[in-house]
C-alpha positions as CSV (number, residue, x, y, z in Angstrom):
1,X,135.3,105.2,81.6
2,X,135.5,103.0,78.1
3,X,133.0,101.8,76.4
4,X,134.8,98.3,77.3
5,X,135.3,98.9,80.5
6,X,131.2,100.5,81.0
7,X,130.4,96.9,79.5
8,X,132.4,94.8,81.8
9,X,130.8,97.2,85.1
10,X,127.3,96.5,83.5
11,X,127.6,93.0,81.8
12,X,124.7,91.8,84.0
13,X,122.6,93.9,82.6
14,X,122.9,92.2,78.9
15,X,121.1,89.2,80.5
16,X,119.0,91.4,83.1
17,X,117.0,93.4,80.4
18,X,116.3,90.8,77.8
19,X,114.6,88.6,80.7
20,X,112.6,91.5,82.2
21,X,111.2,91.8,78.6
22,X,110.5,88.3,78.7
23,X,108.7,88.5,81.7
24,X,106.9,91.2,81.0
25,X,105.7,89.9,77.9
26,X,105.2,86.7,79.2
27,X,102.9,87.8,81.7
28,X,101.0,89.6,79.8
29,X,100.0,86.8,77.1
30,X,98.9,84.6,79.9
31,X,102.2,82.3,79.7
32,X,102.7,81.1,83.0
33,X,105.4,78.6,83.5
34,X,108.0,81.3,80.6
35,X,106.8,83.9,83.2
36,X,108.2,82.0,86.4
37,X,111.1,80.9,84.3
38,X,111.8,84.1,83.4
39,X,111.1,86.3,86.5
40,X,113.2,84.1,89.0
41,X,116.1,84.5,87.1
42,X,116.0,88.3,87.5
43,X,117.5,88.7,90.8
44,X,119.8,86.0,90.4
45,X,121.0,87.7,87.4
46,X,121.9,91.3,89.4
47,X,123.1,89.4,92.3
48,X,125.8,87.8,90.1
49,X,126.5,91.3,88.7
50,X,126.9,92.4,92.4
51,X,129.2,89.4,93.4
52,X,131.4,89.5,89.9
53,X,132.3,93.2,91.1
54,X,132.6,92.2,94.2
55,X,136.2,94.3,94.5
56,X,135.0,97.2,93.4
57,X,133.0,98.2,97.1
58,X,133.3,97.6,100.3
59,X,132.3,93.7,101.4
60,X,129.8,95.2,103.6
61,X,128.1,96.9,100.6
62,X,128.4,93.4,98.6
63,X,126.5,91.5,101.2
64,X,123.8,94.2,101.9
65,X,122.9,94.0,98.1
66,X,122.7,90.5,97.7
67,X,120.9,89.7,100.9
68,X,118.2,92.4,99.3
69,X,118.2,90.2,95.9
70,X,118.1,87.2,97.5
71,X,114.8,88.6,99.4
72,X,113.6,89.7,96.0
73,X,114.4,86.1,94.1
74,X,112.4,84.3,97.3
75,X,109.6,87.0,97.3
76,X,109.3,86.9,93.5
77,X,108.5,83.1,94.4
78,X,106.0,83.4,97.0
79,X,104.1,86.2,94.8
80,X,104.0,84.1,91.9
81,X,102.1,81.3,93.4
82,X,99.8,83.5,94.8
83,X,98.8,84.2,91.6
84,X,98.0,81.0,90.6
85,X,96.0,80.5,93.6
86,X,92.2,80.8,94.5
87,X,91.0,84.9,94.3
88,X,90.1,85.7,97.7
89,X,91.4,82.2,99.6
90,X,93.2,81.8,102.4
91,X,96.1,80.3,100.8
92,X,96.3,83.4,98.7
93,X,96.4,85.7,101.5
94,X,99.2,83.5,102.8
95,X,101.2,83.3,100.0
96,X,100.8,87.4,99.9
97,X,102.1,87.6,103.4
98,X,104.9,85.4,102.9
99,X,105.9,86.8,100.0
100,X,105.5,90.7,101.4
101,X,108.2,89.0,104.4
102,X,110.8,88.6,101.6
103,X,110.6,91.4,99.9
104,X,110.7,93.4,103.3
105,X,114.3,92.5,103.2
106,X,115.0,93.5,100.0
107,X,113.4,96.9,101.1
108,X,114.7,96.8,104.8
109,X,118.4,96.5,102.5
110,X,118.3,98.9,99.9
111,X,117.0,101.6,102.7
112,X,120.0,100.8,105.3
113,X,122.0,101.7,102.1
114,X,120.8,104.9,101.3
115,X,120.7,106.3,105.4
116,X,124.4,104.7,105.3
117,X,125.4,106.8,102.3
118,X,123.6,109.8,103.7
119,X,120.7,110.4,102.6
120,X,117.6,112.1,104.3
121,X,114.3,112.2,103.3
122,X,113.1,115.9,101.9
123,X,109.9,117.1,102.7
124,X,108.2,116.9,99.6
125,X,109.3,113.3,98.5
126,X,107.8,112.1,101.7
127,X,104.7,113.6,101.3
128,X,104.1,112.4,98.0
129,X,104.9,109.1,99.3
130,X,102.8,109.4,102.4
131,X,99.9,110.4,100.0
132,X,99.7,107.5,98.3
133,X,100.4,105.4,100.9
134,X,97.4,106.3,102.6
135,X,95.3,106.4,99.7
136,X,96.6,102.5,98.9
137,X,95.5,102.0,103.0
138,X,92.0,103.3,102.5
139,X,91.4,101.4,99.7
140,X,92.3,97.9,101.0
141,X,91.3,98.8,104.3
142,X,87.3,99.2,102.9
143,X,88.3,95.6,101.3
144,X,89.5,93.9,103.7
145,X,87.5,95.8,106.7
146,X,90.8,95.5,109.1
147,X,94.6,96.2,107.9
148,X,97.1,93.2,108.0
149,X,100.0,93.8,109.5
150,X,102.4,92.2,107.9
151,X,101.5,93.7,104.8
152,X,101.2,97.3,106.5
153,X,104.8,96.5,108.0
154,X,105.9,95.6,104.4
155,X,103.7,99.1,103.2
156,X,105.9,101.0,105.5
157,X,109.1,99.8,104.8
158,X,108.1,100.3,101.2
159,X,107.0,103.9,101.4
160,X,110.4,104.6,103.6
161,X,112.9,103.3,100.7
162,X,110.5,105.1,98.6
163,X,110.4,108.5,99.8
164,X,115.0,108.2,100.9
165,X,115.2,107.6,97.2
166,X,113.1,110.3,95.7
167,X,115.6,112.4,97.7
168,X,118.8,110.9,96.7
169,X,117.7,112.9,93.1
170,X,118.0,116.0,95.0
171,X,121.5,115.8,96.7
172,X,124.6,116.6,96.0
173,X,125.3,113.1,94.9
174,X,122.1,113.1,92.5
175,X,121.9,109.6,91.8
176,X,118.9,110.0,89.8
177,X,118.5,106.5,88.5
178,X,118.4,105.8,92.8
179,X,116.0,108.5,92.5
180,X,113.5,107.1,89.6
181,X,114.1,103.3,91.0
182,X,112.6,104.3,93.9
183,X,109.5,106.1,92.7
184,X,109.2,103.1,90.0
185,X,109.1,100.8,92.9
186,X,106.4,102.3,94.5
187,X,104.2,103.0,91.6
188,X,104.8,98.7,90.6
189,X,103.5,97.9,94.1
190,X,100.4,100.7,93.7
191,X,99.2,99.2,90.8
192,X,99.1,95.6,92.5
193,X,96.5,96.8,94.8
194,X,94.4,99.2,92.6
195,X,94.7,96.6,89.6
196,X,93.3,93.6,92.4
197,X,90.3,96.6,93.0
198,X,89.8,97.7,89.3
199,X,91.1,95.2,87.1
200,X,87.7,92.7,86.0
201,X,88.0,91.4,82.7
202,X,91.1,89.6,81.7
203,X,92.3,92.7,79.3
204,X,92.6,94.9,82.3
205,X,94.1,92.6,84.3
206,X,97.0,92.3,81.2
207,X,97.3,95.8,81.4
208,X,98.2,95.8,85.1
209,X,100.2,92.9,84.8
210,X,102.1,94.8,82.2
211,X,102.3,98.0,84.3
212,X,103.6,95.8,87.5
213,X,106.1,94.0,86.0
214,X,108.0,97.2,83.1
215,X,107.9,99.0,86.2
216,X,109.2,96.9,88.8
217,X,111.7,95.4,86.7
218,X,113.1,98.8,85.5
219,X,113.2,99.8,89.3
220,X,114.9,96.9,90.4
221,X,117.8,97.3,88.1
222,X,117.7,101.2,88.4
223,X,118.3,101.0,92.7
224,X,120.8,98.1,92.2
225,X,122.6,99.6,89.6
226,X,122.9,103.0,91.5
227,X,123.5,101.6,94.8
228,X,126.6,98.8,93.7
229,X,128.9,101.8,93.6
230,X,130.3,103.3,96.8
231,X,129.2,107.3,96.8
232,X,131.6,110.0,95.4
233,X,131.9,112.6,98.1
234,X,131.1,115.8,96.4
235,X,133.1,119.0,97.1
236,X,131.1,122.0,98.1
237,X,130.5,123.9,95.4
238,X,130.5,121.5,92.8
239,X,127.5,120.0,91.4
C-alpha cells in the first residue's frame, strides 16, 4: 500500500490524534468547556473515517462501527457532566449510569465484531481480565455497600470486549493494535474507579485524568482502526 493511498485509508486520523491531545491536555489543566469541545468531536471524527470508507467493508460492518461511536460520542456526553456534578450526589450517580448505558453499546458493538470475525477468548487473557474485574468489584462494592447493576452490566460487557481482544493478538490474524486497544480500554476504565478511591488532592486527580483520557483515546482509535477492515483469512501455515 502507498504512502498516498495509507493517508487517504487513515485521513481521520490527522484530525483524530491532534484532538485526543487536546483533550488530554485540556483535562488535565482544569479547562473544561476546550475539554468538552474537544472530546465530543472524537467519535464524530472516526465515525466519519468509518462512513468516508464506507466501500471498502461490508455495510453490515459500516453500521456496527458507527452505531459503537455513536454510543461512545453520547456516552462521552453523559460522563462529562457527571464530572461537573456534585461528588457523591444522586445526579452524579445518574449521569454515571446513563452514561455507562451508552458506552454499553459501543462495547456490546465492537465485541459482536470480534465473535463475528472469529475470535475466542484464550485462557490467559480472560483471566487477567477477570482479575481485575473482580478486584475493580471489591473495591466499589466496600464503597458503595451494594453493586449497581447497570454499571456491573456495563463492567461485564467491558471485561468481555476486553478479554476477545487481548486474544485477537494471539491468532492467526494478530491484529495486535485490536489486541493493545482492548487492554488500553480496560486499564482507561480501571483508573476511573481507583482514581474516584485514591485520587484527593487536585494533582492526583490530574494525573488520573491524564491516565483516563491518553489511554482511552489511544484505545478507541486502536479497536476502530483494526476493526474497519474486513479480516484477511490466513492460510495454514503462514503466519
Amino acid at each position: 500500500m502507498s504512502l498516498t493511498t495509507t493517508l487517504r485509508h487513515r485521513a481521520d486520523l490527522l484530525a483524530y490524534i491532534p484532538l485526543a491531545v487536546v483533550t488530554t491536555a485540556a483535562s488535565v489543566t482544569g479547562r473544561e468547556r476546550t475539554h468538552l469541545m474537544s472530546k465530543m468531536l472524537l467519535a464524530p471524527t472516526l465515525a466519519g473515517g468509518v462512513i468516508a470508507t464506507r466501500g471498502e467493508r461490508s455495510t453490515s460492518r459500516t453500521a456496527t462501527l458507527t452505531t459503537a461511536l455513536v454510543g461512545s460520542g453520547i456516552g462521552d456526553w453523559f460522563m462529562n457532566r457527571s464530572g461537573v456534578a456534585p461528588p457523591e450526589s444522586q445526579a452524579r450517580r445518574q449521569l454515571v449510569r446513563l452514561g455507562a448505558g451508552a458506552f454499553a453499546i459501543q462495547q456490546a458493538g465492537l465485541l459482536r465484531l470480534l465473535v463475528g470475525d472469529g475470535v475466542r477468548p484464550r485462557v490467559r487473557p480472560a483471566a487477567a481480565v477477570g482479575g481485575v474485574l473482580a478486584g475493580l468489584g471489591a473495591l466499589e462494592l466496600r464503597a458503595t455497600g451494594e453493586p449497581d447493576p447497570v454499571l456491573t452490566g456495563y463492567g461485564l460487557l467491558l471485561g468481555s470486549m476486553s478479554a476477545v481482544s487481548l486474544s485477537d493478538g494471539g491468532s492467526p490474524r494478530r491484529r495486535r493494535s485490536v489486541a493493545l486497544g482492548g487492554g488500553l480500554f480496560l486499564v482507561s476504565d480501571a483508573a476511573i474507579i481507583v482514581g474516584e478511591h485514591v485520587a484527593k488532592t487536585p494533582r492526583q486527580r490530574a494525573v488520573v485524568s491524564g491516565i483516563v483520557l491518553s489511554t482511552y483515546t489511544a484505545a478507541l482509535a486502536l479497536l476502530v482502526h483494526g476493526l474497519r477492515d474486513e479480516p484477511r483469512t490466513v492460510k495454514p501455515g503462514v503466519a
